[in-house]
C-alpha positions as CSV (number, residue, x, y, z in Angstrom):
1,X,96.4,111.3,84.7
2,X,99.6,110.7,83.3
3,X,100.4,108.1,80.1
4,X,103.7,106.6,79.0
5,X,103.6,104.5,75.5
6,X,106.4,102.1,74.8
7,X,107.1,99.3,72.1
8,X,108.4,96.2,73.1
9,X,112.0,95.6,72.3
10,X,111.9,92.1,74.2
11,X,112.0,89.4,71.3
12,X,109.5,87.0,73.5
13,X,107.3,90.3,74.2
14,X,105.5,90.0,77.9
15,X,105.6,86.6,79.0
16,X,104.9,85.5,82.1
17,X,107.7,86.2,84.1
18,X,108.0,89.8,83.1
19,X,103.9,90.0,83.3
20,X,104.0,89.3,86.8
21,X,107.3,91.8,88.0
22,X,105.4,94.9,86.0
23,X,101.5,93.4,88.1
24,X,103.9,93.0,91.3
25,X,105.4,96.9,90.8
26,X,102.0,98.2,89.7
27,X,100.1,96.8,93.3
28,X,103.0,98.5,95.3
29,X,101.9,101.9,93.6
30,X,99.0,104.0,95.4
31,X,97.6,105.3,91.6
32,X,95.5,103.4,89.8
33,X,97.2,102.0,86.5
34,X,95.7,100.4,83.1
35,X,97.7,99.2,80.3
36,X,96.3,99.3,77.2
37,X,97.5,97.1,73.4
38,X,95.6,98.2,70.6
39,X,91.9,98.2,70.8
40,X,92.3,96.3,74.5
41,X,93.0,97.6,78.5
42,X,93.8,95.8,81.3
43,X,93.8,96.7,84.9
44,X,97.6,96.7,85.6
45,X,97.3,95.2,88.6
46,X,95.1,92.0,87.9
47,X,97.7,89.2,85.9
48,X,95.6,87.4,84.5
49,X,94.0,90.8,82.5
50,X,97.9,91.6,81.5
51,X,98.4,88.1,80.3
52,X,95.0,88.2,77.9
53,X,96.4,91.1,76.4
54,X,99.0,88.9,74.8
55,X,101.5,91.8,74.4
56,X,104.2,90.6,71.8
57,X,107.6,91.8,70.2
58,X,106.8,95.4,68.7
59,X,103.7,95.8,70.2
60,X,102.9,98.9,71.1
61,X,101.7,99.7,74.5
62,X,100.0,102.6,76.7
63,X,100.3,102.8,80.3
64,X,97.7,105.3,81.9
65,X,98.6,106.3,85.7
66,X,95.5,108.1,88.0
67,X,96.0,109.2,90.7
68,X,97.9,112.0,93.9
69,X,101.3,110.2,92.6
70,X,100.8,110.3,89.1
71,X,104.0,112.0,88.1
72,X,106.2,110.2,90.2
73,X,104.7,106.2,89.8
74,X,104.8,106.8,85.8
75,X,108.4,107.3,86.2
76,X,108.8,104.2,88.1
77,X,106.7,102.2,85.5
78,X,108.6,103.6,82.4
79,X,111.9,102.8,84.2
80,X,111.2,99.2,84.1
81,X,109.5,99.0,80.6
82,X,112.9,100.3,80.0
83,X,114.9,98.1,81.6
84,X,112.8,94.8,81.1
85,X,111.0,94.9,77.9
């Protein structure tokens, strides 16, 4: 298992729109991957379960990747945390 934390820079946090690219990427990926905020985790590939998160500005977040592609998929996933939120 591999993990990536981040804290969102993006002043409207993870809104819909963003929500649904980072659900889209996480389906294309073969590992299994959970996001968690706070006390709270969400199957990363379910939008509805990212959504009831309610990830805002500065919230900080934990992505946990499982799986035979670990390595390469968390790269993937912090890339666009990176270049989206």
């Amino acid at each position: 298992m591999r993990t990536f934390d981040y804290t969102i820079t993006d002043t409207i946090g993870m809104h819909a729109r963003p929500a649904g690219e980072f659900v889209k990427l996480a389906k294309s990926l073969t590992c299994d991957v959970s996001i968690s905020c706070g006390t709270n985790t969400a199957d990363a590939k379910k939008l509805f379960a990212v959504m009831g998160l309610g990830i805002s500005y500065q919230s900080n977040v934990t992505l946990a990747v499982t799986g035979a592609n670990a390595d390469e998929e968390v790269k993937i996933l912090e890339d666009f945390f990176k270049s989206t939120l």
